[in-house]
DSSP file (Angstrom, degrees, kcal/mol; ACC not computed):
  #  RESIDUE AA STRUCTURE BP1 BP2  ACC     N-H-->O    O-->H-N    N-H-->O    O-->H-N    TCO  KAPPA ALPHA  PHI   PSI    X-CA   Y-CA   Z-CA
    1    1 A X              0   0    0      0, 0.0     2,-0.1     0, 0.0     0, 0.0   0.000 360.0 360.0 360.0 127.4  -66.6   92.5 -169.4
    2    2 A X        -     0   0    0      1,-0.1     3,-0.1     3,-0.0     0, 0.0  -0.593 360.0-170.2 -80.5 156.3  -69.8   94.8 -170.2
    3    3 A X        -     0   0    0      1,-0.4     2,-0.3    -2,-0.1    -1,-0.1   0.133  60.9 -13.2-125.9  22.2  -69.1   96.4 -173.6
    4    4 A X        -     0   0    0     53,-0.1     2,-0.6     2,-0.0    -1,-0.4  -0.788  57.6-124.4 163.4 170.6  -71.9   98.8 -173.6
    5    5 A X        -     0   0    0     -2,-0.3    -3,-0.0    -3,-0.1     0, 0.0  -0.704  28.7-124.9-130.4  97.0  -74.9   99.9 -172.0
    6    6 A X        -     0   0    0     -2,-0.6     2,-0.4     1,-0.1     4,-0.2   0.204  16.6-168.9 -55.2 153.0  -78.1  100.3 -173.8
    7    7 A X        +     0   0    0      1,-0.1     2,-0.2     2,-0.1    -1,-0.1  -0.613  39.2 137.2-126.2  71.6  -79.8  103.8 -173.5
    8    8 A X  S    S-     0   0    0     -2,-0.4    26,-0.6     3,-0.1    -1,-0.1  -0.328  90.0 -77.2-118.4  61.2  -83.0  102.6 -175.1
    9    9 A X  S    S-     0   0    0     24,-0.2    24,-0.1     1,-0.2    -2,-0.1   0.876 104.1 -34.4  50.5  61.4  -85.2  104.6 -172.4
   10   10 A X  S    S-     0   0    0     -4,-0.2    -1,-0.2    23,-0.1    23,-0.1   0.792  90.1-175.9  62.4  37.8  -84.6  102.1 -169.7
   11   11 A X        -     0   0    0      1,-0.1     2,-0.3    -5,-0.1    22,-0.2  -0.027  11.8-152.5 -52.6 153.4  -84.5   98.7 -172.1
   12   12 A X        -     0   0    0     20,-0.3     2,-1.8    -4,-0.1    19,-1.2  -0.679  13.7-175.1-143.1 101.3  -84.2   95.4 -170.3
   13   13 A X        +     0   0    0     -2,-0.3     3,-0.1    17,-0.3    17,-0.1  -0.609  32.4 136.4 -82.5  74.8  -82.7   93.1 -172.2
   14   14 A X  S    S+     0   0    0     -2,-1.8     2,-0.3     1,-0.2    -1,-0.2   0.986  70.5  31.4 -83.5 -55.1  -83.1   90.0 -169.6
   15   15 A X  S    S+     0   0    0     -3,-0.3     2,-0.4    62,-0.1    -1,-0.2  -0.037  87.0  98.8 -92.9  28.2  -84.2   87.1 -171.9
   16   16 A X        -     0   0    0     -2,-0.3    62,-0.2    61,-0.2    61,-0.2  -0.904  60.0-127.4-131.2 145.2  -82.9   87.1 -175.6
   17   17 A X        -     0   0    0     -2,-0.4    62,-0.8    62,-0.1     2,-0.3  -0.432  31.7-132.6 -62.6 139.2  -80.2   85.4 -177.4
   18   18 A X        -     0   0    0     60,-0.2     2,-0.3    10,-0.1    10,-0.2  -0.937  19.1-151.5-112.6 152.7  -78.0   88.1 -179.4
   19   19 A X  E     -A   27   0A   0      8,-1.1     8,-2.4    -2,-0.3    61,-0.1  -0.999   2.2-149.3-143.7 106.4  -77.3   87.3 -182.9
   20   20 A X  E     -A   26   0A   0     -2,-0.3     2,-0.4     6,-0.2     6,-0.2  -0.224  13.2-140.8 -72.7 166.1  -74.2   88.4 -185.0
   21   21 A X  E >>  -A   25   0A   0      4,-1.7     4,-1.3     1,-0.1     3,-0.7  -0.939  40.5 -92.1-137.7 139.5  -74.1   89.1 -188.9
   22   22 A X  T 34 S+     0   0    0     -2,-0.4    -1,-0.1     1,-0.3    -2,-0.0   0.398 124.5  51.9   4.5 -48.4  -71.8   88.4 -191.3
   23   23 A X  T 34 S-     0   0    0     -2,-0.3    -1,-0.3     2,-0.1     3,-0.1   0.056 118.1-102.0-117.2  49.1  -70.2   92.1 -190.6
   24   24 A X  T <4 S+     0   0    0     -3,-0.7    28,-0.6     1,-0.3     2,-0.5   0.538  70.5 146.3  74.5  23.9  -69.9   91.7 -187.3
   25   25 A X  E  <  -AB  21  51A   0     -4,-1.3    -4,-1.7    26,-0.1     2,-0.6  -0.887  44.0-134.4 -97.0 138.8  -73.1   93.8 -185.8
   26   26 A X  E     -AB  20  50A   0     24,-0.9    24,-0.9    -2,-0.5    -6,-0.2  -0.929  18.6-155.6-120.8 114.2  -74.3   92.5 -183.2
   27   27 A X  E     +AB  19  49A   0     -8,-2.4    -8,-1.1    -2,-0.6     2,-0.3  -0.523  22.5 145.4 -81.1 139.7  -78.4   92.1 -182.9
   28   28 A X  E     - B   0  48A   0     20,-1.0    20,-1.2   -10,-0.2     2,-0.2  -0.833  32.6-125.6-159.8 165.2  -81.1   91.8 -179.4
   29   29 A X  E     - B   0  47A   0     -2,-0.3     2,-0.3    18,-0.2    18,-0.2  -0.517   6.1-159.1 -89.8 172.9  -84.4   92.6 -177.9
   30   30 A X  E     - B   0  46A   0     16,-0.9    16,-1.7    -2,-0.2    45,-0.4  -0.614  15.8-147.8-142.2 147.2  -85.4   94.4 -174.8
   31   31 A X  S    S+     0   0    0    -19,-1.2     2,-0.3    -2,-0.3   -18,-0.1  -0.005  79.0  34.3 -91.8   9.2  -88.6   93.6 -174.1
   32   32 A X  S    S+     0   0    0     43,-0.2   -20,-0.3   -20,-0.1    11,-0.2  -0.941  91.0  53.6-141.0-170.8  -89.4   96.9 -172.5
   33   33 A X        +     0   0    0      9,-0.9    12,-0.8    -2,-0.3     2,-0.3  -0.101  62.6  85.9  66.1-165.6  -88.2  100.4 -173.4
   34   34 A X  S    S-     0   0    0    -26,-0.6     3,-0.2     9,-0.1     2,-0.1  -0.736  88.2 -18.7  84.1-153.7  -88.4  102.1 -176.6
   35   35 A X  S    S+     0   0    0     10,-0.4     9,-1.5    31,-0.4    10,-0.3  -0.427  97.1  52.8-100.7 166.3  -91.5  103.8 -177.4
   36   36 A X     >  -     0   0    0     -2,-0.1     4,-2.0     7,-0.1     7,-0.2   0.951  51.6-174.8  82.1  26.7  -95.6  104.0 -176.3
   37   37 A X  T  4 S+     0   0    0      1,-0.2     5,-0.2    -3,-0.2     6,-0.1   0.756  71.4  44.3 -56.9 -17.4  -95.0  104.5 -172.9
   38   38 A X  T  4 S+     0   0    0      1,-0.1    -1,-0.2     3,-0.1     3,-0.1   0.872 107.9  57.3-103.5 -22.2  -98.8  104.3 -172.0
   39   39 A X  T  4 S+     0   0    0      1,-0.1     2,-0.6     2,-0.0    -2,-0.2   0.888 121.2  18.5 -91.1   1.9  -99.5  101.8 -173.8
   40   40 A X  S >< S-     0   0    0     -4,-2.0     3,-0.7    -5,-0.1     2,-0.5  -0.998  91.3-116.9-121.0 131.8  -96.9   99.1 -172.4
   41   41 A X  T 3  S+     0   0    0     -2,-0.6    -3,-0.1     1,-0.2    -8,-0.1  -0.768 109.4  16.4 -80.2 121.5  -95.7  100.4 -168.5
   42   42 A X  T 3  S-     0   0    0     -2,-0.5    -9,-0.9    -5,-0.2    -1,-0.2   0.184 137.3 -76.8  85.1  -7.4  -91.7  100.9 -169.3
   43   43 A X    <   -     0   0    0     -3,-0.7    -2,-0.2    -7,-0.2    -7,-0.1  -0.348  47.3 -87.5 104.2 166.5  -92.5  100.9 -173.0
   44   44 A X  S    S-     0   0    0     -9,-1.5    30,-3.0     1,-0.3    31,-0.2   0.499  71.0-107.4 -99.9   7.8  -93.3   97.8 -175.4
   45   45 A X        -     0   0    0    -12,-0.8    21,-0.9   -10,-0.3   -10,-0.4  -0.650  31.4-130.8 112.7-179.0  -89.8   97.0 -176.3
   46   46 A X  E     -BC  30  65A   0    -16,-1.7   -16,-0.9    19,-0.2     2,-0.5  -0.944  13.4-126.1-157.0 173.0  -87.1   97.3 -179.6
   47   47 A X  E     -BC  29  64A   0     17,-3.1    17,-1.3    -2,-0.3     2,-0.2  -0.991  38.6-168.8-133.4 149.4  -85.1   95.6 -181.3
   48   48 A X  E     -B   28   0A   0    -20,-1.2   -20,-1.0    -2,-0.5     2,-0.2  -0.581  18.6-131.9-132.6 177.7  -81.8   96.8 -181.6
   49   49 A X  E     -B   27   0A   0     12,-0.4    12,-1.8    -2,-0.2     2,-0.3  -0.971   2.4-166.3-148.6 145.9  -78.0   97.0 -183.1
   50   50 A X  E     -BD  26  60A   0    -24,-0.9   -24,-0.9    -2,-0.2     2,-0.5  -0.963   4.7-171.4-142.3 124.9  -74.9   97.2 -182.1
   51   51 A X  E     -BD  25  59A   0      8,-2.1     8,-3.2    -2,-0.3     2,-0.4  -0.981  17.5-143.5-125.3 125.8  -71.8   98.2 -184.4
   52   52 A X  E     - D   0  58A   0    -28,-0.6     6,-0.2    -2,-0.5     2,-0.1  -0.583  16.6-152.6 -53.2 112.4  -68.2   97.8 -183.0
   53   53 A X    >   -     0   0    0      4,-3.7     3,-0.6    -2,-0.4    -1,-0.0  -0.354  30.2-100.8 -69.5 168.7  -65.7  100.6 -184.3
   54   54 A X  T 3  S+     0   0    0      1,-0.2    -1,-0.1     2,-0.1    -2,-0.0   0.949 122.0  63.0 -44.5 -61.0  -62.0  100.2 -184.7
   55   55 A X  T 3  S-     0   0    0      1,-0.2    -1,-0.2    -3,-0.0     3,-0.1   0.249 119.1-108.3 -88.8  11.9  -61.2  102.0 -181.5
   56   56 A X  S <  S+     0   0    0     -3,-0.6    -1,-0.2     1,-0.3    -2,-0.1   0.560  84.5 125.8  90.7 -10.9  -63.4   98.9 -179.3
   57   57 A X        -     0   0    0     -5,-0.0    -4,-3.7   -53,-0.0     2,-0.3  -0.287  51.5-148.9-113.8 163.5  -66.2  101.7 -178.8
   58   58 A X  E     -D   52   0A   0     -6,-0.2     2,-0.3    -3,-0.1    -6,-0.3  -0.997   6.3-149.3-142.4 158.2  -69.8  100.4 -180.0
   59   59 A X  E     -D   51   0A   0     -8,-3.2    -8,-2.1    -2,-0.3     2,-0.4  -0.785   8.4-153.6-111.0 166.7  -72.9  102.3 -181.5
   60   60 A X  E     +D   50   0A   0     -2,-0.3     2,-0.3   -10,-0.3   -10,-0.2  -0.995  14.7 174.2-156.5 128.8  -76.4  101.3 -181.1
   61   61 A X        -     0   0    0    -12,-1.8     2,-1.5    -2,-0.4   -12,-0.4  -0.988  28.5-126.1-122.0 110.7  -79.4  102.1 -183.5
   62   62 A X        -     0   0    0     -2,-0.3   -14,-0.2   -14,-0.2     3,-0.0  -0.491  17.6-168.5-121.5 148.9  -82.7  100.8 -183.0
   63   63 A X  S    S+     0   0    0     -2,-1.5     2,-0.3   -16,-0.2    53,-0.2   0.839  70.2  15.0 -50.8 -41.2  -84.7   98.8 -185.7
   64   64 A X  E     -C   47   0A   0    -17,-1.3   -17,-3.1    53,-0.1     2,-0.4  -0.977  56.5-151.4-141.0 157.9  -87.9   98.5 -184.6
   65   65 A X  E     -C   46   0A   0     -2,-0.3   -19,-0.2   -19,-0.2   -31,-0.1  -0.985  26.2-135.4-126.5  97.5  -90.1  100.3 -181.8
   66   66 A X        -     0   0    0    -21,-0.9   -31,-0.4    -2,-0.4   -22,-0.3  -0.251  19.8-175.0 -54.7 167.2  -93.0   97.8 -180.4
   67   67 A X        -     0   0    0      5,-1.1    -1,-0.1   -23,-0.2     6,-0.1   0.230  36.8-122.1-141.5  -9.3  -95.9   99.8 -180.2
   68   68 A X  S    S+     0   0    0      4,-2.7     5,-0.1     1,-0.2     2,-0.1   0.556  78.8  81.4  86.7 -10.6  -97.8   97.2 -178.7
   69   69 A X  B >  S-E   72   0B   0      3,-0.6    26,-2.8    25,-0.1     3,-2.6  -0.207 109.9 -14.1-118.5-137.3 -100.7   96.6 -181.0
   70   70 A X  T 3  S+     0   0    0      1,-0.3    26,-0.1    24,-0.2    -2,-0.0   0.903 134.5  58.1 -31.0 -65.4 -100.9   94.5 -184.3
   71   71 A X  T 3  S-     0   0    0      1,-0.1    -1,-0.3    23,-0.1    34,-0.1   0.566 110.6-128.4 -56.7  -1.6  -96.4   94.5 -184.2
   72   72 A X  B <   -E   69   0B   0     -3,-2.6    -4,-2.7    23,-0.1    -5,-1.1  -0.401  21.9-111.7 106.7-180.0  -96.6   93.0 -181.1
   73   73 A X  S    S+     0   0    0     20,-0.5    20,-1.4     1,-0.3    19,-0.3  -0.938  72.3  27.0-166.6 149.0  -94.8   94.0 -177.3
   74   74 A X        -     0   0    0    -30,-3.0    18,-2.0    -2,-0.3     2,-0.6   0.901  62.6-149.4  49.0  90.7  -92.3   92.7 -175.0
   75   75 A X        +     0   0    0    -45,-0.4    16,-0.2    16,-0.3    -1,-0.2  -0.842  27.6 164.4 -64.3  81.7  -90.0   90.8 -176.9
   76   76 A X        +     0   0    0     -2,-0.6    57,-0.1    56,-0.3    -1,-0.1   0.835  56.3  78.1 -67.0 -40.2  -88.6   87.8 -174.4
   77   77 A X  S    S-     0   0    0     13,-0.7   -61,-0.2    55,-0.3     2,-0.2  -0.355  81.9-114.7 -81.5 169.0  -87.1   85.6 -177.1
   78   78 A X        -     0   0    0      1,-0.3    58,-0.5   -62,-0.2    12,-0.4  -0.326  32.2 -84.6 -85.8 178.6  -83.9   86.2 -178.8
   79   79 A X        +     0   0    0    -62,-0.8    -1,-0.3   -52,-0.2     2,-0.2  -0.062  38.8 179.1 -30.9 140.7  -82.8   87.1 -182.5
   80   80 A X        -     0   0    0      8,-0.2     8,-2.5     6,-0.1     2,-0.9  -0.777  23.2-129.8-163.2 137.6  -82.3   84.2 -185.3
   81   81 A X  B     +F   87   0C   0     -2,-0.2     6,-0.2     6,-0.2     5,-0.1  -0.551  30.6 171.0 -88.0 125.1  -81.3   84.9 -189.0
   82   82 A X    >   -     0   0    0      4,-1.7     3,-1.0    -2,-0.9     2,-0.1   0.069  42.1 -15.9 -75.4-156.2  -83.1   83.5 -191.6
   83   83 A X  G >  S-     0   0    0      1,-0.3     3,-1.6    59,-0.2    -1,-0.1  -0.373 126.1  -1.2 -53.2 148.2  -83.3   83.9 -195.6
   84   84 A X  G 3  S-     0   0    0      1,-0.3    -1,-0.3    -2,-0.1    -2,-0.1   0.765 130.7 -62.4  -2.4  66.0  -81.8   86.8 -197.2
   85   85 A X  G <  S+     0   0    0     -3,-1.0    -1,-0.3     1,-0.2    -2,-0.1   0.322  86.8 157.1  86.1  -0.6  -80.8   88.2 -193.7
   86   86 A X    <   -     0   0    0     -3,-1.6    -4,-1.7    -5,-0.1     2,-0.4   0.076  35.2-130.5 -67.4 151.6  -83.9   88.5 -192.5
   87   87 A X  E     -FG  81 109C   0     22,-2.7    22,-2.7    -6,-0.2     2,-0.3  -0.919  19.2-160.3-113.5 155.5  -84.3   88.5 -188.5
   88   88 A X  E     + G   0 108C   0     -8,-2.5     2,-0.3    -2,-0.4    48,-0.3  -0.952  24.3 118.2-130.5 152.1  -86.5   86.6 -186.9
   89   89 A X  E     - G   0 107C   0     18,-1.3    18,-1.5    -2,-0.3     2,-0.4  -0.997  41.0-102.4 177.6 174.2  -88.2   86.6 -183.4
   90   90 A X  E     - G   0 106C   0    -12,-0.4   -13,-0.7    -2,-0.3     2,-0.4  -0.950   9.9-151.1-134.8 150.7  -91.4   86.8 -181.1
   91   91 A X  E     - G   0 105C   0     14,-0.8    14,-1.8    -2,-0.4   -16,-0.3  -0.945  16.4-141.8-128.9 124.3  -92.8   89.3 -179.2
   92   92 A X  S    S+     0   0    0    -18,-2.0    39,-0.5    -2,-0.4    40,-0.5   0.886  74.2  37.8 -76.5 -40.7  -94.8   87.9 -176.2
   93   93 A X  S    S+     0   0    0    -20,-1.4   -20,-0.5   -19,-0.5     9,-0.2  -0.382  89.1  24.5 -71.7 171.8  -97.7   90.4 -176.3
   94   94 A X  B     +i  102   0D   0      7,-2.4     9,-4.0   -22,-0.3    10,-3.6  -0.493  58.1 115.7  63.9-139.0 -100.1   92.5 -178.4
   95   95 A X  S    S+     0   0    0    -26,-2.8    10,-0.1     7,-0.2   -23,-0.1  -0.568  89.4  13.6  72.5-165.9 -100.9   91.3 -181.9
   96   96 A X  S    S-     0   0    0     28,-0.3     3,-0.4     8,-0.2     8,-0.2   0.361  76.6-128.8 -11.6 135.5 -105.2   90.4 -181.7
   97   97 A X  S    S+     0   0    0      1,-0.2    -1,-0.1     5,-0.1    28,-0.1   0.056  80.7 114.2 -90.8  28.8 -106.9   91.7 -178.5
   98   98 A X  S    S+     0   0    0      3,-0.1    -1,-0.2    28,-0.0    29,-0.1   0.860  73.1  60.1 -86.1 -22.6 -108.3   88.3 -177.9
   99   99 A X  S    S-     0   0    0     -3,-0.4     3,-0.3    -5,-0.1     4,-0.1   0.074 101.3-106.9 -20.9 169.6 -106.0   88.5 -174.7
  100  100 A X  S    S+     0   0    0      2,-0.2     2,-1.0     1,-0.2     3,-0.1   0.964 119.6   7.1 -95.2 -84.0 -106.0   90.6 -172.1
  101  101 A X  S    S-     0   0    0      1,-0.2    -7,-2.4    -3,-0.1    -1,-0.2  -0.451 128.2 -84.0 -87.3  38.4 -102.6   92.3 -173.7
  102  102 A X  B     -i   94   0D   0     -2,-1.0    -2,-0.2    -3,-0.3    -7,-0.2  -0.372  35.0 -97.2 113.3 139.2 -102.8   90.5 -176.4
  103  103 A X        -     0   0    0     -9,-4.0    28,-2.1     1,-0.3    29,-0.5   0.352  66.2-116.8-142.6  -8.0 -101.6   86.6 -177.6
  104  104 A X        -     0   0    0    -10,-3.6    20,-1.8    -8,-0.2    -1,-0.3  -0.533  23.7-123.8 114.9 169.8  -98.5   87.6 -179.1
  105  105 A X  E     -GH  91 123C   0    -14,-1.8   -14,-0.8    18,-0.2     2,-0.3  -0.822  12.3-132.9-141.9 173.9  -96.8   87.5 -182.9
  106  106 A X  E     -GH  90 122C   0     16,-1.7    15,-2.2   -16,-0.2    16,-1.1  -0.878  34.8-157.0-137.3 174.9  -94.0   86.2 -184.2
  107  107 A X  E     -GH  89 120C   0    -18,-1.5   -18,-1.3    -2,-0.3     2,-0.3  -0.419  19.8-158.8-159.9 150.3  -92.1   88.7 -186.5
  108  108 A X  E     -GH  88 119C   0     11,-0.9    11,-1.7   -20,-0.2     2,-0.5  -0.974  11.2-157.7-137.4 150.8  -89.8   88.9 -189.0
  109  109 A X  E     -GH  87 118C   0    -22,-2.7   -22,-2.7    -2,-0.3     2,-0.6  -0.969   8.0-172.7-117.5 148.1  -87.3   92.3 -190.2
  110  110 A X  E     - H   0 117C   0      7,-2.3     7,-0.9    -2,-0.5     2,-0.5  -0.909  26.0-115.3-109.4 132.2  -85.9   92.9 -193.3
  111  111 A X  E     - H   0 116C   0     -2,-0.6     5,-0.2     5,-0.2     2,-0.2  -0.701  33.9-178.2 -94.7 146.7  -83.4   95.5 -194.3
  112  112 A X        -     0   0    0      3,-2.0     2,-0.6    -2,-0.5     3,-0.2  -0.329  53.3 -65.9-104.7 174.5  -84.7   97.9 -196.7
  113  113 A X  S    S-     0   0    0     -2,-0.2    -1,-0.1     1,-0.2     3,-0.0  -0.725 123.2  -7.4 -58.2 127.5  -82.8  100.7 -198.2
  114  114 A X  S    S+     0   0    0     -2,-0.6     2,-0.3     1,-0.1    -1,-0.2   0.195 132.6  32.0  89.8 -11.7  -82.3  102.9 -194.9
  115  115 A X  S    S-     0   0    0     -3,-0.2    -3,-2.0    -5,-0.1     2,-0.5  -0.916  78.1 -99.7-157.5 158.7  -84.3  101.1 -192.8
  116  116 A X  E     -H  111   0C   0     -2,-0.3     2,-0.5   -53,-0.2    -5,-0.2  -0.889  25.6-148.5-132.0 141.0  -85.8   98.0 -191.6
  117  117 A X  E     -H  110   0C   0     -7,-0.9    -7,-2.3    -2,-0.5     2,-0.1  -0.791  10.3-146.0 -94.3 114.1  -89.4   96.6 -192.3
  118  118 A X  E     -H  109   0C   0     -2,-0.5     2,-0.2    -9,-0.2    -9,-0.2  -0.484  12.5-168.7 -66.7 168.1  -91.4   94.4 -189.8
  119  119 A X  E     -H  108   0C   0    -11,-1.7   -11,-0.9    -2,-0.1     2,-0.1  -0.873  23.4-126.0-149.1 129.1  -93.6   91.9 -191.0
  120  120 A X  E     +H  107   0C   0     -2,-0.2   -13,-0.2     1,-0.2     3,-0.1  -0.361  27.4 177.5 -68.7 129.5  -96.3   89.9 -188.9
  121  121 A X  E    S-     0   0C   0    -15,-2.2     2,-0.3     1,-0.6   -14,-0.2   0.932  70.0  -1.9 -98.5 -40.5  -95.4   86.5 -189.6
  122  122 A X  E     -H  106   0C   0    -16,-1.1   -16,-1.7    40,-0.0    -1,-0.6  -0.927  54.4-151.4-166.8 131.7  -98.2   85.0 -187.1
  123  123 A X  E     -H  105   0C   0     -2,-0.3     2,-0.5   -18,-0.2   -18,-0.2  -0.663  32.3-129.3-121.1 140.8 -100.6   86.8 -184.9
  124  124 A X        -     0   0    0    -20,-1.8   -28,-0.3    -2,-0.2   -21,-0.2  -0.874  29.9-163.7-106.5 143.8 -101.1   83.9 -181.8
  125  125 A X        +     0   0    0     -2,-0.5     2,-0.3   -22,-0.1    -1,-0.1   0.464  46.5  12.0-106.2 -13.3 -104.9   83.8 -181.6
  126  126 A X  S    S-     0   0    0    -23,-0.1     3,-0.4   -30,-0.0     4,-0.4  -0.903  84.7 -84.5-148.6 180.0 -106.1   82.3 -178.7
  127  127 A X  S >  S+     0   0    0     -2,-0.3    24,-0.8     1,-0.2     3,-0.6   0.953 118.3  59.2 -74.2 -25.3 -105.0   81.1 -175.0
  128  128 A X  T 3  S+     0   0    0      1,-0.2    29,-0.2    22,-0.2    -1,-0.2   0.554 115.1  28.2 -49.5 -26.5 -103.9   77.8 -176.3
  129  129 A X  T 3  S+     0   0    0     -3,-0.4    -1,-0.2    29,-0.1     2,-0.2  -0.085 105.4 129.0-129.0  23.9 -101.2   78.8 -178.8
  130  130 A X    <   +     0   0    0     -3,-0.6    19,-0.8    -4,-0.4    20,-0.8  -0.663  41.4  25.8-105.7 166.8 -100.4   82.3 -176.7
  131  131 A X        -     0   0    0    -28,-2.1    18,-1.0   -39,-0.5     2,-0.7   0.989  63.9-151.7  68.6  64.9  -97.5   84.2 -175.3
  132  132 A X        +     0   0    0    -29,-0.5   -55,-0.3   -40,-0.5   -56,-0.3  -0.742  29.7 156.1 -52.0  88.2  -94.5   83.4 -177.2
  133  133 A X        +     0   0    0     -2,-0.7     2,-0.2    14,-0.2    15,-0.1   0.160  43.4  78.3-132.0  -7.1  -91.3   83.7 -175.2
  134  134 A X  S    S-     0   0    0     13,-0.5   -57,-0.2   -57,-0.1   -44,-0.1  -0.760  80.3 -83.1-120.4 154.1  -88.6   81.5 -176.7
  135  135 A X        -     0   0    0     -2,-0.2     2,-0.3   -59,-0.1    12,-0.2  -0.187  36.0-133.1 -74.0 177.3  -86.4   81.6 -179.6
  136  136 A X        -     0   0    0    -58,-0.5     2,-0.3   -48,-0.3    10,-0.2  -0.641  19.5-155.6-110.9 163.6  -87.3   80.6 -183.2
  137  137 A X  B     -J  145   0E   0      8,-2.3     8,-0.7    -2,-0.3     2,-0.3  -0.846   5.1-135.2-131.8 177.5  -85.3   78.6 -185.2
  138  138 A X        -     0   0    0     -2,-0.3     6,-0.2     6,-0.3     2,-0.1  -0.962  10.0-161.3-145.9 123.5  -84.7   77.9 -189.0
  139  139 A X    >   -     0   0    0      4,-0.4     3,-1.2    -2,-0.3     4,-0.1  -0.453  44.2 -97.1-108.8 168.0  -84.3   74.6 -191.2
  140  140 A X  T 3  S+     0   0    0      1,-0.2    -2,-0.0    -2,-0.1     0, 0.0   0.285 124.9  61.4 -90.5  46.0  -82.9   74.4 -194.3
  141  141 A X  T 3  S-     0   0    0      2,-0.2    -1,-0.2     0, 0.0     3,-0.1   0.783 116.1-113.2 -94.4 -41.7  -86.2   74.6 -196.0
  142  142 A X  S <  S+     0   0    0     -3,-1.2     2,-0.6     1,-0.3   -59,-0.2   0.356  71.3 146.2 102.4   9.7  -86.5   78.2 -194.3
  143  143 A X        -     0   0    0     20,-0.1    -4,-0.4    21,-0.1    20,-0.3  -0.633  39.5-139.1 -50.9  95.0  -89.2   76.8 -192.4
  144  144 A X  E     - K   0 162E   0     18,-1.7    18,-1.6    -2,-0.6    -6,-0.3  -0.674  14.7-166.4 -92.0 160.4  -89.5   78.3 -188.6
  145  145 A X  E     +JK 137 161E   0     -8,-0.7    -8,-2.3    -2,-0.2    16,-0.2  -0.742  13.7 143.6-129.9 157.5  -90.1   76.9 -185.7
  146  146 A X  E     - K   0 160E   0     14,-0.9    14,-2.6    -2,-0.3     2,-0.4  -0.991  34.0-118.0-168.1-172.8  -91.0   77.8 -182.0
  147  147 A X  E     - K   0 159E   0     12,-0.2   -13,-0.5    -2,-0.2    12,-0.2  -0.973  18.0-163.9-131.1 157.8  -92.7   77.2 -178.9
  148  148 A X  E     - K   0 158E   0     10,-0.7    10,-1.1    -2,-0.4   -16,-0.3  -0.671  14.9-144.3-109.8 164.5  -95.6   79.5 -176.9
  149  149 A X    >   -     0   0    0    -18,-1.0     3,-0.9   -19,-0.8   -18,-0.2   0.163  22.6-155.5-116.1  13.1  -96.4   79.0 -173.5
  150  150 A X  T 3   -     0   0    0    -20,-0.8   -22,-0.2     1,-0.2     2,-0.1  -0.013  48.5 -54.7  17.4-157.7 -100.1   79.6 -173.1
  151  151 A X  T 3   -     0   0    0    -24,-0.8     2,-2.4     1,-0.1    -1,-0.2   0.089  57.0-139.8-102.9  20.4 -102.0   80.7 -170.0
  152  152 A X  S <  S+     0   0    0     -3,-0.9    -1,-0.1     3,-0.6    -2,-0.1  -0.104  89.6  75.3  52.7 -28.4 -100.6   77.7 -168.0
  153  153 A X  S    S+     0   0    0     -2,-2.4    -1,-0.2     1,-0.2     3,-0.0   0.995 114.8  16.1 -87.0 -51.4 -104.4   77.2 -166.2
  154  154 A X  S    S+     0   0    0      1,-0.1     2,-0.5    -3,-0.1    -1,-0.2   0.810 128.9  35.8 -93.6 -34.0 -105.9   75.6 -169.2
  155  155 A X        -     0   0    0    -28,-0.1    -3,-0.6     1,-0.1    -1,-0.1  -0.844  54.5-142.9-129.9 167.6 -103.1   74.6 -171.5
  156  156 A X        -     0   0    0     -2,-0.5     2,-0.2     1,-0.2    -1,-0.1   0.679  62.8-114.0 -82.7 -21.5  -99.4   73.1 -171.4
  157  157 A X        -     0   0    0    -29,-0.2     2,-0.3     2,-0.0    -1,-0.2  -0.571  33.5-110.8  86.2-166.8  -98.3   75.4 -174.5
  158  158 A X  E     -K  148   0E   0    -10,-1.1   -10,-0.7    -2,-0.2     2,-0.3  -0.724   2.8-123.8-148.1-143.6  -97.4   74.7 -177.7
  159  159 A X  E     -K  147   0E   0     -2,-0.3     2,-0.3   -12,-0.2   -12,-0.2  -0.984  29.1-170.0-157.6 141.2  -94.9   74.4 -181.0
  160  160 A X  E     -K  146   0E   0    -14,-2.6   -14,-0.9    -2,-0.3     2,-0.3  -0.944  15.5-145.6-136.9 152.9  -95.6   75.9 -183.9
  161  161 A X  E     -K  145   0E   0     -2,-0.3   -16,-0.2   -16,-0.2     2,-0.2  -0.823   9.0-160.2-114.1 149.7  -94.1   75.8 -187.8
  162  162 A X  E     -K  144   0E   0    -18,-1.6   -18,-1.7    -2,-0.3   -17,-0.0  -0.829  16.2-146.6-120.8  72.8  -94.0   79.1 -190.2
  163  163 A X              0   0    0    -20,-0.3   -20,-0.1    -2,-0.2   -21,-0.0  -0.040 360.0 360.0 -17.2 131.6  -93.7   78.0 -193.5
  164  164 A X              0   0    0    -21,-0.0    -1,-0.1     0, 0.0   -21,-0.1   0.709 360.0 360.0 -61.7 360.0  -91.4   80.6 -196.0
């Protein structure tokens, strides 16, 4: 049964895990739509929220707006919570222009008062450790973990740790 239909300027939220929180909002990508429509074709992505009402209906806010540069763009992977609530997740593009689009980040948000703050956790730097596509995960150190795919022609991809 669909229970809503995002209007995040055509979002496509094909590849990502959604991720509840404790009071039942329910957290995504789209890896397109959103804002910065020249510099990403369809937009560079969001990340988004979903709150359920009494009455079954849901509302949708979003947190962040890729922009395609340093914060990254097209968010494939899903959502994972960390430490104090924090989200975590990768954006397959932008970050460095040592890519053609890009090598990627992966990302963390925090809520702030009013609002939520990205922060670049790791800007992917070359064709060997680029393009980030998968979800991250969390140990109980707070450690994360993930994998990139790189450019397939020279390398296999890789797996990478984020330290807190």
């Amino acid at each position: 049964t669909e229970i809503y239909t995002l209007s995040l300027h055509d979002a496509l939220p094909i590849y990502d895990r959604l991720a509840f929180d404790h009071a039942g909002k329910l957290y995504g990508t789209a890896n397109s739509g959103g804002s910065n429509l020249k510099k990403c074709f369809g937009g560079c992505g969001v990340v988004f929220q979903l709150t359920r009402h009494a009455d079954g209906s849901w509302t949708e806010k979003v947190l962040h707006h890729f922009t395609g540069g340093a914060d990254g763009a097209s968010p494939f992977g899903g959502l994972t919570f960390g430490r104090e609530g924090r989200l975590y997740g990768t954006a397959t593009w932008g970050g460095l222009p040592l890519c053609s689009n890009g090598c990627g980040v992966a990302f963390s948000l925090k809520h702030a008062p009013g609002k939520w703050v990205e922060h670049v956790l790791w800007t992917f730097r070359n064709i060997a450790d680029a393009y980030p596509t998968g979800d991250l995960i969390t140990d109980s150190a707070g450690n994360i973990y993930g994998t990139a795919n790189g450019d397939f022609f020279t390398t296999f991809g890789s797996v990478f740790e984020s330290a807190p």
